[in-house]
C-alpha positions, 0 to 999 in steps of 0.5 A: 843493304838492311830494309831499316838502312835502306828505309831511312836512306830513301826517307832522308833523300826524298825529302830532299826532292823539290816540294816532296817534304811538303806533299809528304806531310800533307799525304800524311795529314789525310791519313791521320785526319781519316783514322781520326774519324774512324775510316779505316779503309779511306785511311787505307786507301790514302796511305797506299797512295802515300806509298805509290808516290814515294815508289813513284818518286824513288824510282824516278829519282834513283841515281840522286837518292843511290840506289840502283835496281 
């Protein structure tokens, strides 16, 4: 599977999971808010955990999202 396809597959299954959409958009307000007041590492560092806890959560969720390893 091709990382775009692959990429929007987990993106649209995810959301899906019990109350992720809602942590998504809160993960990703901080980010913005950080680049906002011009603090790049803190962005940085917020949108590393952003991604943790969507790896977290793929891999937890594997079977309903289609993916195997």
């Amino acid at each position: 599977m091709k990382f775009f396809n692959l990429f929007n597959t987990i993106s649209r299954r995810t959301v899906l999971l019990p109350h992720r959409a809602e942590r998504s958009m809160i993960e990703r307000r901080k980010v913005l808010k950080a680049i906002l007041v011009k603090n790049p590492d803190r962005a940085e560092a917020l949108n590393r955990e952003h991604i943790r806890n969507v790896r977290e959560n793929v891999i937890r969720y594997q079977d309903f999202i289609g993916l195997s390893y």
